[in-house]
C-alpha positions, 0 to 999 in steps of 0.5 A: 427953940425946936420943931414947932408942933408934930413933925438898955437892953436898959443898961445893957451891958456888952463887956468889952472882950464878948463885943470885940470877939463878935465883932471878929467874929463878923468881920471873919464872915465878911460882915464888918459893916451892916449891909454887907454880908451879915444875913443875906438870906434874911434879908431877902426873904424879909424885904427883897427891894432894900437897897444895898448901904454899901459904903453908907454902912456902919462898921460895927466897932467894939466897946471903947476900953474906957466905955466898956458897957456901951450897949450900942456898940459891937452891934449892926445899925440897922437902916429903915428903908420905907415910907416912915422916912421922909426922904426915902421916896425922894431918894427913890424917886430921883437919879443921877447925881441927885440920887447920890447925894440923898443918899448920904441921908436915906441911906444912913441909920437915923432915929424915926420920930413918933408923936402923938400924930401916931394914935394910941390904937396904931402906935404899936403897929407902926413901932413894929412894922419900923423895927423890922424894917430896920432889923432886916431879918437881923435880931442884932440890929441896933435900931433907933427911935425918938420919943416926942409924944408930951401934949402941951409941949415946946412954948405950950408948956410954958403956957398950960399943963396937961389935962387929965385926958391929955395925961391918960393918953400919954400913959396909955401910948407910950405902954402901946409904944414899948410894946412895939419895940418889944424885945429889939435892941434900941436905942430910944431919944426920949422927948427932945427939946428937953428944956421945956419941962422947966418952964411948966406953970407954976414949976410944976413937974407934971410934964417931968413926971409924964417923961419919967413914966416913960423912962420907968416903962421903957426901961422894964424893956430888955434890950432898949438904951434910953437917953432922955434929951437934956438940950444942949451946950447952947440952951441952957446955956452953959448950965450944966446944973439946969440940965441935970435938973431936967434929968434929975426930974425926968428919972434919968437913973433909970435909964443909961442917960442922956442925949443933946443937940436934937434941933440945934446945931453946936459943934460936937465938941461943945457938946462932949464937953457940956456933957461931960458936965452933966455927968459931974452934975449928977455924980455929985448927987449920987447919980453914977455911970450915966452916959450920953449920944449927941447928935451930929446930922446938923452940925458939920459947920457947929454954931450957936442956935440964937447965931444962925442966918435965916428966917427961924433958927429952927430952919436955919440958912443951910450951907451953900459951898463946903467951906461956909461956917455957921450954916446947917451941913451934915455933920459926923455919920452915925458911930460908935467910933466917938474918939476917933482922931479923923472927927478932928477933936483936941485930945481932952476930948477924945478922952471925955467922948471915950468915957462919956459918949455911946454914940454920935447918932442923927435924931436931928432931921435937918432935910425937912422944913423947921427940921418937921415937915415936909421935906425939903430937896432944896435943904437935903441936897444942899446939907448932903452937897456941903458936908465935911464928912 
């Protein structure tokens, strides 16, 4: 399950009368959504060759009444344009038609992936060079990252615990990676495939402590939003309390919460509503105010992982017209939006993704081969062709 091998303001609390004030106060100067208007001059003297987002922008919304703490809300997302991303030189590259529709990808804010194939004596470099990219000479740009740095991990985790070396290392980047993201407003998917922490040898919870650390460290971080992956809906299946121990053990108090579905694919509802779950699972043992993002770059036609069609349900068969099911398909564009009646969710689940959910975001990447490496043009044009979004 997962990729196979490499590729708040911590509890920022932004009320909801001051996000909504900035939020008009920014669509007064003509920036309600990021790439507009909002710092044009930065812009230009930052990175003169970005690509205007035009309609790929994200209109920056206020906090939910019922979410009034949501620190990714009332804030721009930022959209990095660089060789970091695997499909920008795809999109630059290419014309016509097939440039419009990568652009449903490249153009669109998405959380970039670091591992331990980024050494520990250039990871605060890369971070940086990423988070001004995306910020484009705008401090309140939201940017967004993912965490993937334990050694072992996936089905090596069942097998060996980390080293004494390996764990001095994971220390030692991820200290290097929060010095990276420095003072910038984030939001930081911290170790997909969370699942794999209960299956360490022994029950250890070495690897469980290893993710703690990194919760513990990037909380001390001002502006950071750090949700620790707790798999999904659909693995472990229907089991909430497993979940929340995986949470439980990784230090999920320290931080604003949780994140699900970073290489499956299961509807979005499926997802709001298990999480809803996980929240009652840690309430119930004095764990308060948790809340979670989902990711949606993968699930536009939902199903259950162990249903897919093809070779590996990692790289799972893509979509092949808009009206397919049980196919990979771009799902919900990045928001904050979360209960918006056009995401065609039931009514408990608005009311549950209100509360619960800071965000439908894409840390999930489903444009490259086994959702890793490299990229494939046959599978981002065909999820970009085929989304219902």
């Amino acid at each position: 399950m997962g990729p196979q091998g490499c590729s708040d303001r911590r509890r920022g609390r932004v009320p909801w009368l001051a996000a909504t004030v900035l939020a008009l106060v920014l669509a007064s100067l003509g920036a309600s959504a990021y790439g507009a208007s909002d710092a044009p001059r930065a812009r230009a003297a930052s990175y003169p060759g970005k690509v205007p987002l035009g309609e790929y922008a994200v209109k920056v919304m206020p906090p939910h009444r019922l979410n009034p703490t949501n620190p990714l809300a009332g804030r721009p997302m930022g959209v990095y344009q660089g060789g970091m991303d695997q499909a920008w030189q795809p999109y630059v590259r290419a014309k016509g038609a097939r440039k419009k529709l990568l652009a449903r990808i490249a153009l669109r804010p998405k959380a970039k992936w670091y591992g331990s194939w980024v050494g520990n004596g250039a990871i605060k470099k890369k971070v940086r060079e990423y988070v001004a990219n995306s910020q484009d000479g705008n401090p309140e740009a939201l940017v967004q990252l993912t965490v993937f740095r334990m050694v072992p991990w996936e089905h090596a985790a069942c097998k060996r615990l980390p080293t004494v070396a390996e764990k001095r290392s994971y220390r030692g980047w991820i200290r290097q990676f929060a010095a990276g993201v420095g003072d910038a407003h984030a939001a930081i998917i911290l170790q997909p495939d969370g699942p794999f922490a209960l299956c360490a040898p022994g029950g250890s919870r070495v690897p469980s402590n290893l993710i703690r650390y990194a919760a513990q460290r990037f909380s001390t971080l001002p502006n950071a939003s750090v949700y620790i992956d707790a798999g999904t809906a659909d693995w472990p299946k229907n089991d909430p309390a497993a979940s929340a121990r995986i949470l439980r053990r990784a230090g999920v108090e320290l931080v604003r919460g949780f994140a699900l579905n970073s290489t499956h694919y299961v509807p979005v509802g499926w997802d709001i509503n298990f999480g809803s779950q996980i929240i009652r699972e840690l309430e119930a043992v004095g764990i308060h105010g948790k809340h979670l993002v989902i990711n949606t770059s993968s699930n536009g036609r939902g199903f259950e992982f162990g249903k897919a069609r093809g070779r590996h349900p990692d790289n799972a068969k893509v979509c092949a017209t808009k009206t397919e099911r049980r196919c990979v398909t771009l799902g919900i564009p990045p928001t904050t939006a979360v209960a918006a009646r056009s995401w065609g969710l039931n009514g408990p689940n608005r009311g549950r993704a209100a509360r619960n959910v800071d965000g439908y975001l894409w840390f999930g990447r489903p444009w490259l081969y086994m959702q890793n490496d490299p990229f494939s043009m046959r599978r981002a044009l065909a999820v970009a062709r085929t989304t219902p979004y």
